[in-house]
MARZAFI-172692 format. One line per 3 residues: for each residue x, y negated, z negated of C-alpha. Coordinates in nm, 3 decimals. Layout:
// MARZAFI-172692
X/Y/Z  ...
***
This chain:
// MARZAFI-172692
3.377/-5.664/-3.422  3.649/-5.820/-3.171  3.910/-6.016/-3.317
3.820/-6.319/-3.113  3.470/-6.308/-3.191  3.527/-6.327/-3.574
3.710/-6.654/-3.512  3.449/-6.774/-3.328  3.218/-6.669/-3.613
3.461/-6.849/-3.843  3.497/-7.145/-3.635  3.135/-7.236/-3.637
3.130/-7.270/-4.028  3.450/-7.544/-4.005  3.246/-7.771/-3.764
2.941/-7.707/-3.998  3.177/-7.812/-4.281  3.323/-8.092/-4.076
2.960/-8.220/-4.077  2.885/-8.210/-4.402  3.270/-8.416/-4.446
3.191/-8.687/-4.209  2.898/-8.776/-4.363  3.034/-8.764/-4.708
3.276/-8.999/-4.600  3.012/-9.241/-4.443  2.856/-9.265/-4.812
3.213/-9.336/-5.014  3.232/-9.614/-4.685  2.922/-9.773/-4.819
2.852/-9.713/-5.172  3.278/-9.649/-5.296  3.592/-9.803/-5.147
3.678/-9.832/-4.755  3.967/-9.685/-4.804  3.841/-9.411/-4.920
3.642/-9.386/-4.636  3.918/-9.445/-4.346  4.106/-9.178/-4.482
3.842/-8.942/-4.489  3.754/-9.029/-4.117  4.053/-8.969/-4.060
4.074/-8.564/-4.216  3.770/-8.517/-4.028  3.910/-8.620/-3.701
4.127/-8.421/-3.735  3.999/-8.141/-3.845  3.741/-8.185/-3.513
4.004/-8.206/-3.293  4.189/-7.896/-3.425  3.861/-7.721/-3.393
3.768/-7.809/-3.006  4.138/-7.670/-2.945  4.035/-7.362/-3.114
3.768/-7.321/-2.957  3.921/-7.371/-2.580  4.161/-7.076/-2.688
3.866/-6.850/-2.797  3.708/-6.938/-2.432  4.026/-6.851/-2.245
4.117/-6.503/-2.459  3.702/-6.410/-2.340  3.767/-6.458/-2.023
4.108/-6.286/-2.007  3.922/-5.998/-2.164  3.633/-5.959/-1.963
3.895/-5.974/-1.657  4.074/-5.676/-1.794  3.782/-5.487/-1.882
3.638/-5.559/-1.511  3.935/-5.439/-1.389  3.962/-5.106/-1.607
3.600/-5.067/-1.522  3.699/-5.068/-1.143  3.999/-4.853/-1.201
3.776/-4.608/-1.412  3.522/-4.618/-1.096  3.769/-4.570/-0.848
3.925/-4.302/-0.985  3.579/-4.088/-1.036  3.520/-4.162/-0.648
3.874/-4.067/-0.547  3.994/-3.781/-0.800  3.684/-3.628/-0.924
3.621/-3.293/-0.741  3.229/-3.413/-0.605  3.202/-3.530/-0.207
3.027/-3.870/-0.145  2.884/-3.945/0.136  2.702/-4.282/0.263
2.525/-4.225/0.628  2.293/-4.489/0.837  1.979/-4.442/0.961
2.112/-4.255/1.274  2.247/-3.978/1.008  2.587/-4.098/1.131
2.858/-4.099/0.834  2.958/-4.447/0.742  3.145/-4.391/0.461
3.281/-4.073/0.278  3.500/-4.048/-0.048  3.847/-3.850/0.000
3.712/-3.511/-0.168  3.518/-3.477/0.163  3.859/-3.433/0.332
3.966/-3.176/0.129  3.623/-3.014/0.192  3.618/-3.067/0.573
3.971/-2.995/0.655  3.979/-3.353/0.828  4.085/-3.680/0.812
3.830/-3.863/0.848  3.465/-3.846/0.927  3.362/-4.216/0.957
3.131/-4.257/1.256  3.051/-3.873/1.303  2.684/-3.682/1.284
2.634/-3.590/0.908  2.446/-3.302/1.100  2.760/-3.205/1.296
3.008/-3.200/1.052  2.751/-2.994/0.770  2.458/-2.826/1.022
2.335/-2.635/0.698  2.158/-2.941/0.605  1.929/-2.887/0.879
1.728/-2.706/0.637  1.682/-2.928/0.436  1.383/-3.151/0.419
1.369/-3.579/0.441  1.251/-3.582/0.067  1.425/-3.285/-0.116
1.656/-3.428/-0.338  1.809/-3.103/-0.472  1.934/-2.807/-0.279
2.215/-2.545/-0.218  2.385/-2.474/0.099  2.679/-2.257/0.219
2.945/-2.427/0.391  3.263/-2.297/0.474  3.215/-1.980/0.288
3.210/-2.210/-0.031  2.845/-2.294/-0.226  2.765/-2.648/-0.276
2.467/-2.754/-0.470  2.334/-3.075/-0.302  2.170/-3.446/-0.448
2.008/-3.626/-0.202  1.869/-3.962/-0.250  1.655/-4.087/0.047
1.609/-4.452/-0.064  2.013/-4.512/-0.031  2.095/-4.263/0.212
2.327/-4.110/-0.004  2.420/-3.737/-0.058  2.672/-3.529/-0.354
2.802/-3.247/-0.264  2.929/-3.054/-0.591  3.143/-2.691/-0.554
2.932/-2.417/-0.741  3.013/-2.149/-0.590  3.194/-1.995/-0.922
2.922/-2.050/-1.111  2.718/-1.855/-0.885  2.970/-1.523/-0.903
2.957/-1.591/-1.240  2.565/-1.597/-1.233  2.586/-1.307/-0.968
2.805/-1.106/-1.226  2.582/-1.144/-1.495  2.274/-1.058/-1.283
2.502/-0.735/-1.155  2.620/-0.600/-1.518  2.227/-0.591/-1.666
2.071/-0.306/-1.832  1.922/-0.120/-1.648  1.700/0.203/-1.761
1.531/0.517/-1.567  1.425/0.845/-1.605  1.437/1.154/-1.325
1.163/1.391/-1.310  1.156/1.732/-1.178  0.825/1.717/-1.021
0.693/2.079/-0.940  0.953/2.292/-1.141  0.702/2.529/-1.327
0.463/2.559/-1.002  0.843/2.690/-0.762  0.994/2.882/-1.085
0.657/3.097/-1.067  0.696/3.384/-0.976  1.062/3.377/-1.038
1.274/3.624/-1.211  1.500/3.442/-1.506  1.848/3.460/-1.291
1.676/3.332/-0.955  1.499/3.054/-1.151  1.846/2.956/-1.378
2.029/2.966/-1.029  1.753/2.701/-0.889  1.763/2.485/-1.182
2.146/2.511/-1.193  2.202/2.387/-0.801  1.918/2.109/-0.894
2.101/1.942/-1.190  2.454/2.044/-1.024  2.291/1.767/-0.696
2.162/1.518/-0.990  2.466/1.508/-1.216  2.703/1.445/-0.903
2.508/1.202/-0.757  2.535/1.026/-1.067  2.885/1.003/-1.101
2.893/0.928/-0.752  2.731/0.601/-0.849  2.868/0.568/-1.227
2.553/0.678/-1.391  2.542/0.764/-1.733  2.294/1.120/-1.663
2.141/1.219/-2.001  1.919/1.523/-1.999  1.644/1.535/-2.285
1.382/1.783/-2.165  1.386/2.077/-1.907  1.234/1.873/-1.626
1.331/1.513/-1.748  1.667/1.331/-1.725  1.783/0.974/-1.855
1.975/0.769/-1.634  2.149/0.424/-1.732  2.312/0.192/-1.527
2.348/-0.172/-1.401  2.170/-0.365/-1.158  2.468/-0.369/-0.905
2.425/0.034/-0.935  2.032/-0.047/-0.836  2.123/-0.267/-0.553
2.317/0.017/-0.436  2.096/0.294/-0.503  1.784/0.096/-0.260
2.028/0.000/-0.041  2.046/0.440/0.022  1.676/0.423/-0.091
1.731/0.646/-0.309  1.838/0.903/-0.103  1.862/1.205/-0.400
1.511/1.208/-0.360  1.599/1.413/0.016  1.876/1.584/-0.086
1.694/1.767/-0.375  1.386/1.828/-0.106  1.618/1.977/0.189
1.824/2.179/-0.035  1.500/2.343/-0.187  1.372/2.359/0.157
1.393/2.749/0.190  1.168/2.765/-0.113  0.786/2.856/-0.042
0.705/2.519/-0.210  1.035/2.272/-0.268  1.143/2.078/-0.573
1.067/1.738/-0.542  1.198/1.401/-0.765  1.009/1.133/-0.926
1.212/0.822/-1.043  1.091/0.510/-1.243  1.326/0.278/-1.281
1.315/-0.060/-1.502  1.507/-0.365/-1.471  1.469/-0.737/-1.469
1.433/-0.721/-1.889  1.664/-0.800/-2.165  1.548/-0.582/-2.371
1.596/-0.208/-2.437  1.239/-0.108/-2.536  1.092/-0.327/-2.239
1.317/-0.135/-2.014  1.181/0.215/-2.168  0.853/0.121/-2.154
0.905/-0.044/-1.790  1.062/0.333/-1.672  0.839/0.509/-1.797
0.530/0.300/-1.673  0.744/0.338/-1.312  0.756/0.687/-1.356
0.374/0.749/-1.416  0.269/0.505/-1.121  0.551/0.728/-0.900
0.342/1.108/-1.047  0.037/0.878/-0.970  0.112/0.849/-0.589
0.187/1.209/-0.576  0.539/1.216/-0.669  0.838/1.282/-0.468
0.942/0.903/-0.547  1.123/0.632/-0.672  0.950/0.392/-0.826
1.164/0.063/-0.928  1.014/-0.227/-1.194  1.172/-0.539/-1.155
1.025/-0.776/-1.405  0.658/-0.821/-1.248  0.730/-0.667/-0.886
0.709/-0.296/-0.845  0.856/-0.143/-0.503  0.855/0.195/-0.365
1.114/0.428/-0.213  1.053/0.790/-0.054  0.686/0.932/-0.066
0.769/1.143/0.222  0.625/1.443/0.141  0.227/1.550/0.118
0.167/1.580/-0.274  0.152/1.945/-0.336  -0.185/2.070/-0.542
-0.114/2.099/-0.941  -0.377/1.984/-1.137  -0.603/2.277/-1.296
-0.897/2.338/-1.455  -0.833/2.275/-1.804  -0.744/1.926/-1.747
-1.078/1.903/-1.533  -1.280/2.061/-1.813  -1.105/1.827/-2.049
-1.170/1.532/-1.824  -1.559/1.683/-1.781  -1.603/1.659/-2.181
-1.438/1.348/-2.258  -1.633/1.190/-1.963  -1.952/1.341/-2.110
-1.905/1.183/-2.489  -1.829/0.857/-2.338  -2.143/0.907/-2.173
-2.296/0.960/-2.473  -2.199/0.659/-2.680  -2.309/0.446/-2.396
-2.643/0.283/-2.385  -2.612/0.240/-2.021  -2.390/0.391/-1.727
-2.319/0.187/-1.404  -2.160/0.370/-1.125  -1.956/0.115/-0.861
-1.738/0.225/-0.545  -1.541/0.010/-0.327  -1.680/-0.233/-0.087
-1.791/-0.100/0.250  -1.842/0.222/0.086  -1.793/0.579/0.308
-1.918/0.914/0.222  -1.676/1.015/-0.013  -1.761/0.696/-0.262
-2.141/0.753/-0.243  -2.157/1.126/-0.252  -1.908/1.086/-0.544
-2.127/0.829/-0.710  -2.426/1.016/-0.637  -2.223/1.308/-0.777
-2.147/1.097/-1.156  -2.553/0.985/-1.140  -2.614/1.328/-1.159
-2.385/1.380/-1.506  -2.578/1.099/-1.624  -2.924/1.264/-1.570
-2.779/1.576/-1.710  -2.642/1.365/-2.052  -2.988/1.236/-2.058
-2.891/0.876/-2.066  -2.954/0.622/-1.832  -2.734/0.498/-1.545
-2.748/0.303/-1.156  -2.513/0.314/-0.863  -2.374/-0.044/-0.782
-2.421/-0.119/-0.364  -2.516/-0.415/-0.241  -2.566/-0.307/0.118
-2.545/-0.026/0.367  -2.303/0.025/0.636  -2.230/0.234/0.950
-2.078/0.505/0.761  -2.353/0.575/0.534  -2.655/0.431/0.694
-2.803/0.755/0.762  -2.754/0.907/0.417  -2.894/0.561/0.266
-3.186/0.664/0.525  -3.236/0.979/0.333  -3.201/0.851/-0.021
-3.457/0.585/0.040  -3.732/0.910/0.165  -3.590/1.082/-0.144
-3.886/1.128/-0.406  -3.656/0.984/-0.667  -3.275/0.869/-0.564
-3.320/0.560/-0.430  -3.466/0.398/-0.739  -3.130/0.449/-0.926
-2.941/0.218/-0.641  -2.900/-0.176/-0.815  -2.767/-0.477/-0.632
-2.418/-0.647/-0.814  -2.650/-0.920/-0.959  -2.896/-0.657/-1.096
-2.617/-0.453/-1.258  -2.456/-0.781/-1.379  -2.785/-0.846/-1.554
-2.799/-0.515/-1.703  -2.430/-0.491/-1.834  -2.372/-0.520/-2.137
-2.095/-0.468/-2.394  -2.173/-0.087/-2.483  -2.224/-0.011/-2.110
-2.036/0.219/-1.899  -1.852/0.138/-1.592  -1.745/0.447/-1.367
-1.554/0.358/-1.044  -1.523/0.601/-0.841  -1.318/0.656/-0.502
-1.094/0.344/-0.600  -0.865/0.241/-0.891  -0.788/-0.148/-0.721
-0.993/-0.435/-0.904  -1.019/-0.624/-0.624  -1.166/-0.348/-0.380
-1.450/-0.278/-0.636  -1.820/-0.396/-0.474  -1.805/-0.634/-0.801
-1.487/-0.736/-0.966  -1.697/-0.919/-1.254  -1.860/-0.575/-1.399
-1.506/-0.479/-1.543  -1.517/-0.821/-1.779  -1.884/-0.720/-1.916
-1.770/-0.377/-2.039  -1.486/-0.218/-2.205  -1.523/0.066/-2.149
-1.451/0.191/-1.769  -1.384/0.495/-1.616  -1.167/0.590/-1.289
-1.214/0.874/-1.073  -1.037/0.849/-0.762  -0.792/1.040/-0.536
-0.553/0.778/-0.390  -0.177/0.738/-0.449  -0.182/0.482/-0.742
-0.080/0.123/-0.585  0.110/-0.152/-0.801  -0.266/-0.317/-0.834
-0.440/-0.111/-1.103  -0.755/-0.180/-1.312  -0.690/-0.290/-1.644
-0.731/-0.069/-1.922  -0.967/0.205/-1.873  -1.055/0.453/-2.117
-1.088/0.751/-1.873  -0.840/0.814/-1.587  -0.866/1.110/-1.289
-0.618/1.021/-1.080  -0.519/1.300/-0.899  -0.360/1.249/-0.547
-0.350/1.603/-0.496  -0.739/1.614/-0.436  -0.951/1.609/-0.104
-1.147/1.345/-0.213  -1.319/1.169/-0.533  -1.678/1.382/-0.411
-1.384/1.725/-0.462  -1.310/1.596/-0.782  -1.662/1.436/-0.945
-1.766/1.854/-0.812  -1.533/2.035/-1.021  -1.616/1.751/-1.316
-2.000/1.869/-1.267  -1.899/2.228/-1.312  -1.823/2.139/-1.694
-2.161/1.952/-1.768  -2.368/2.204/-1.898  -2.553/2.521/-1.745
-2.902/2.313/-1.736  -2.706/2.100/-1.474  -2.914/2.169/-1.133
-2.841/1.967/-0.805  -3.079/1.896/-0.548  -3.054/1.975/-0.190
-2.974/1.631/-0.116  -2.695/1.497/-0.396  -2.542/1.871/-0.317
-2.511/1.778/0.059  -2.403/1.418/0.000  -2.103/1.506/-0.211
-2.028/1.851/0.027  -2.019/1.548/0.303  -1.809/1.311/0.116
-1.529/1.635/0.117  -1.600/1.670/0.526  -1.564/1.337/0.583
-1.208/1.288/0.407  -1.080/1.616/0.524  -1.204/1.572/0.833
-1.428/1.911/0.830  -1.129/2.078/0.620  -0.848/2.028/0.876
-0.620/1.782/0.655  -0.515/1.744/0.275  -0.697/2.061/0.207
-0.623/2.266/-0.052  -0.782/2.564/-0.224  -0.966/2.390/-0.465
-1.148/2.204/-0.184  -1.262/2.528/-0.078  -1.365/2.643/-0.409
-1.586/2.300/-0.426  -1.723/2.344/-0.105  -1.872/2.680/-0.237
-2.008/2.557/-0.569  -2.203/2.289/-0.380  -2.349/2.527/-0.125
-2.397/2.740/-0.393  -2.618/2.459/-0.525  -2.819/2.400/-0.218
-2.579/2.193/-0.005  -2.695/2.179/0.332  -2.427/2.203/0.577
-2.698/2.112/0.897  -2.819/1.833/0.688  -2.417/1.718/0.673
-2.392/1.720/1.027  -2.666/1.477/1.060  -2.557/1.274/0.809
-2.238/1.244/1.023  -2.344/1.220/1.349  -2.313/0.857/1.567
-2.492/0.684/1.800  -2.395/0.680/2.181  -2.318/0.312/2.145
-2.079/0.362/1.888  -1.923/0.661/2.114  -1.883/0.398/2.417
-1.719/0.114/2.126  -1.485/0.397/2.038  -1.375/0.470/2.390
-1.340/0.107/2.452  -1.063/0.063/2.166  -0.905/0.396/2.289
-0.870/0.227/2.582  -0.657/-0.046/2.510  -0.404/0.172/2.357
0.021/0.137/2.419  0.250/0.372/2.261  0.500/0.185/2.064
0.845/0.342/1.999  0.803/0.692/2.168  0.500/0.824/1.939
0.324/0.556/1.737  -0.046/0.454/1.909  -0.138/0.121/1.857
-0.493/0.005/1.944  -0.637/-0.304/1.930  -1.001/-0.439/1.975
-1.134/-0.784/2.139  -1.084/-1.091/1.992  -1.436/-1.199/2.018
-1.627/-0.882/1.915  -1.645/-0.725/1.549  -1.604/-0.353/1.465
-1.709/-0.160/1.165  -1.482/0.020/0.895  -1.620/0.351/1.042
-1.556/0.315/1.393  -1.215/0.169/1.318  -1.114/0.475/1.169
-1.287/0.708/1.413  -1.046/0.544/1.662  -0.774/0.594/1.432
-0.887/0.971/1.415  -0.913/1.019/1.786  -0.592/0.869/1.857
-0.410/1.160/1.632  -0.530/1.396/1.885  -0.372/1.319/2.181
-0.045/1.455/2.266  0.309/1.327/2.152  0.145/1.139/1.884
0.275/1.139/1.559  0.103/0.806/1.418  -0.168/0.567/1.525
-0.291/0.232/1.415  -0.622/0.077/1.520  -0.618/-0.323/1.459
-1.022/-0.466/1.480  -1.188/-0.714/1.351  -1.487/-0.648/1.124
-1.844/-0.815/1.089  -1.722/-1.040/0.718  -1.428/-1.191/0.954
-1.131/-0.977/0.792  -0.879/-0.815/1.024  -0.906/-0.428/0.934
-0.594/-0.196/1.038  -0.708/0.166/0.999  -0.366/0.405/1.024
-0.344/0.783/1.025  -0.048/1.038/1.058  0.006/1.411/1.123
0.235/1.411/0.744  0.582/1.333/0.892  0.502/0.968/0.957
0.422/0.784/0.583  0.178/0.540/0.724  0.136/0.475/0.339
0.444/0.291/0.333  0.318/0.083/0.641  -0.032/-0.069/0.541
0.158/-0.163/0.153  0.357/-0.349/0.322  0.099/-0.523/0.506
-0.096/-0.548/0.115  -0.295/-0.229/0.184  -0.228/0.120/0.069
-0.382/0.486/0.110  -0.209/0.785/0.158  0.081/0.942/0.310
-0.120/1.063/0.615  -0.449/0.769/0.619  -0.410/0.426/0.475
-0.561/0.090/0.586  -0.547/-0.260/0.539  -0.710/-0.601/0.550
-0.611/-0.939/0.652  -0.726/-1.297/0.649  -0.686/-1.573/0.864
-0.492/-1.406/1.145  -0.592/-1.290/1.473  -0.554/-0.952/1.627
-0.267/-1.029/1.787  -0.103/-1.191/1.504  -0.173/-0.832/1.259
-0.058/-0.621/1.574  0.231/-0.875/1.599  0.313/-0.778/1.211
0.257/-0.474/1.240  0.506/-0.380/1.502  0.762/-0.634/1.333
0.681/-0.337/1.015  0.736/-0.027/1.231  1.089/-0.190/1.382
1.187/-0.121/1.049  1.111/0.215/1.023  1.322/0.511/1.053
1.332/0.903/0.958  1.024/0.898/0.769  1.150/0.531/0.528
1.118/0.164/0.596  1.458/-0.035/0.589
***
């Protein structure tokens, strides 16, 4: 407690004790002696009058004290405002500066900056909003981290830029794990004596191990095809900032090969962990074999991004894996009380001859199972024309509500001709099961169902109706197709290799001649696939409003105001290949549900894969697509060429 307060404390019980004198000199007045009395008046008097003096000093040392302590307060204040390394600024309602403390000198350069345009003097804070009250801007090369407060037009300015190298540093010097794959070394080495093949595999690792120490990577090598790479994230920045660019050299200098060596790269980063960072590379790495290798695949945290992919995946599955694939699918079938077969919405050829395909496995398990489709389209209204004459196919077709109804815990979901959740007909059938299966033949995107029990993904195919085929082949001998399911999945393999001239490999032959083995009807396919003279007209009105965008890239649009189905989109796309000096094409329509639908198509040099993802599509290197909402035709076409500014020798910037 202060000194003066104690006396004050003290000085309260003397005038309480003075009290209790005065009137014990009032009784010895009256009941005692007089004299007595006087003198006792007297000592109090006294004693009152030495008090009120006391307490006029205790009043004059509080206010001498609060003065000083005003007055260090003030000091104290004034020397934050002055000294401390923060800018203060006050400004009017004109955002003219009317007052500014003398750190904002030393930040400025100048003198003063009374009566100038806050937005002159810092035109960063532009950008920043009436309300924000927190934000960073760069000013003078320096970072400042601003406080705004509205209500009394008031601003901070506080120097943070070391902090952020710091933070940057930090960020820089992380972990960061990946492993190299050798995609294709056993299919080039065949055929290979031992010298030519150690010669390859030497000039291979010789172009790995130096790019690594070009870029301080620690290069571990822990299986003939399979290297571990550790660095830092500052080492990633620089490695996309090349795109990975190992990923061509390896290609070009195995270029003289009959087939040539390819990379595959996950990467994982963003973790603090070690065994996150495994887990994260390796996931990379089978999402990068996935879209068909040749590669990089980087995992940052939750984001996945893509570098290379500029090669056509070369054919290496075989037929143990598809008789392995064929059994497992078969027991699964087996412990199943029910089988539901879905595709993706607005369903082609190749996802209901491929589901028709699967039905047919059912039939042959002896169990029972439905194809998911809510409604025909275009592109298979004339082989939904046939299955509804058919004597017993069309009963096995169930609307989304029907199959929901049906679905139940020990049912199995097979999606074909898709592995994306949100491009199934219906998204809620993969919550009523556990159990799903995935056939499809599409270069694995960063969206992925969930857990299924069963994956054939193989890029390398044709099509899902090539693959669901060769699966059929390994369901039993009493297995016997009729006319009709053989021609529907012989047309889903025509339609996606466009009668056999793209992605075509020999096992799409060797399909081809097991279904028309099995009564596949090749006439029957063409009817199947032929259009309407309408739709020939549509086509030929898209075609015509056509302009070639950067020497060799088509770009075709349709009319605001009409609507265009899936089918003819990509027709257009198709046609548009043809012409000469053409090395890409994009057709931008809108369909019948509203959606903006991009349909793109290469001759293999062009990725147009690498396009549409960016756009939040996908496909493969040679035919991918897209949809958007809420945009016009001219606002996709408009971000579509903003896309294709960016791209250059086969890579997006």
């Amino acid at each position: 407690m202060l000194k003066f307060l104690a006396k004050r404390w003290f000085g309260s019980h003397i005038i309480l004790a003075l009290g209790f004198c005065a009137l014990a000199a009032g009784l010895l007045a009256v009941y005692v002696n007089w004299v007595f009395a006087i003198i006792g008046f007297v000592v109090v008097a006294s004693s009152g009058y030495l008090a009120f003096h006391n307490q006029l000093l205790i009043r004059d040392e509080m206010e001498t004290y609060i003065s000083t302590l005003s007055h260090r307060i003030k000091k104290a204040g004034d020397g934050v405002v002055n000294e401390l390394p923060i800018g203060i600024v006050l400004y009017n309602e004109d955002k003219v500066i009317e007052w500014h403390n003398p750190y904002l000198q030393h930040m400025t350069e100048k003198d003063s900056l009374i009566g100038e345009s806050l937005l002159d003097v810092f035109p960063p804070l532009t950008e920043i909003k009436e309300d924000q009250q927190k934000a960073e801007i760069t000013y003078r090369k320096r970072i400042y981290e601003i406080l705004h407060r509205p209500e009394e037009r008031l601003l901070y300015f506080t120097d943070i830029t070391d902090y952020k190298e710091l933070q940057m540093h930090y960020e820089e010097e992380k972990l960061v794990l990946a492993i190299v794959h050798l995609d294709n070394l056993d299919e080039v080495a065949q055929g290979m004596d031992e010298q030519s093949r150690s010669l390859l595999l030497t000039n291979v690792t010789g172009a790995i191990t130096k790019w690594a120490h070009q870029y301080g990577i620690y290069l571990r090598r822990f299986s003939s095809d399979k290297f571990l790479a550790v660095f830092d994230q500052g080492t990633l920045h620089q490695l996309e900032a090349t795109r990975f660019d190992i990923l061509d050299v390896v290609r070009e200098m195995t270029n003289k090969n009959k087939i040539p060596i390819t990379l595959s790269i996950g990467v994982g980063a963003g973790s603090d962990t070690v065994i996150e960072l495994g887990e994260m590379a390796q996931s990379s790495l089978d999402v990068a074999l996935g879209r068909g290798g040749d590669q990089a695949a980087v995992k940052f945290r939750d984001k996945i991004t893509f570098y290379g992919g500029k090669s056509n995946a070369v054919e290496k599955r075989n037929r143990v894996r598809a008789r392995v694939i064929s059994h497992a699918l078969r027991d699964l079938m087996l412990e199943s009380d029910l089988v539901l077969i879905m595709g993706h919405k607005m369903p082609d050829m190749d996802a209901i001859g491929a589901a028709i395909g699967v039905l047919k496995a059912v039939h042959a398990a002896e169990k029972q199972g439905y194809i998911v489709l809510d409604e025909s389209n275009p592109a298979i209204e004339r082989l939904m024309q046939e299955v509804e004459e058919h004597e017993y196919l069309g009963d096995y077709f169930v609307s989304s509500d029907q199959a929901l109804q049906m679905a139940t815990k020990r049912t199995l979901l097979v999606v074909v001709d898709t592995h994306r959740p949100s491009m199934v007909i219906e998204p809620r059938l993969l919550n009523v099961t556990h159990k799903v299966v995935l056939i499809d033949h599409h270069r694995r995107s960063q969206e992925f169902i969930s857990d299924p029990v069963l994956i054939y993904l193989e890029p390398y195919a044709s099509s899902t109706s090539e693959l669901v085929t060769e699966l059929l082949q390994y369901q039993g001998d009493n297995l016997a197709l009729d006319v009709l399911e053989a021609t529907a999945l012989l047309a889903g393999i025509v339609v996606d290799t466009k009668s056999f001239a793209f992605r075509t490999g020999s096992r799409t032959f060797e399909a081809a001649s097991f279904l028309r083995r099995k009564g596949a009807d090749t006439a029957l396919v063409q009817v199947l696939l032929k259009e309407d003279l309408h739709q020939y007209i549509r086509r030929a009105e898209i075609v015509q409003h056509t302009e070639v965008f950067c020497g060799s890239i088509a770009i075709a649009r349709g009319k605001e105001d009409e609507t265009y189905g899936q089918l003819l989109i990509a027709q257009a796309a198709d046609t548009l290949l043809t012409m000469a000096g053409i090395e890409a094409s994009f057709v931008v329509c809108r369909r019948p549900d509203g959606l903006v639908s991009i349909s793109a198509r290469s001759l293999g040099d062009f990725n147009v894969q690498l396009v549409m993802e960016q756009m939040g599509g996908g496909g493969h290197l040679n035919n991918a697509a897209t949809q958007l909402k809420d945009v016009t035709v001219s606002e996709a076409v408009a971000q579509l060429k903003e896309i294709l500014k960016n791209y250059q020798g086969g890579k997006l910037k």
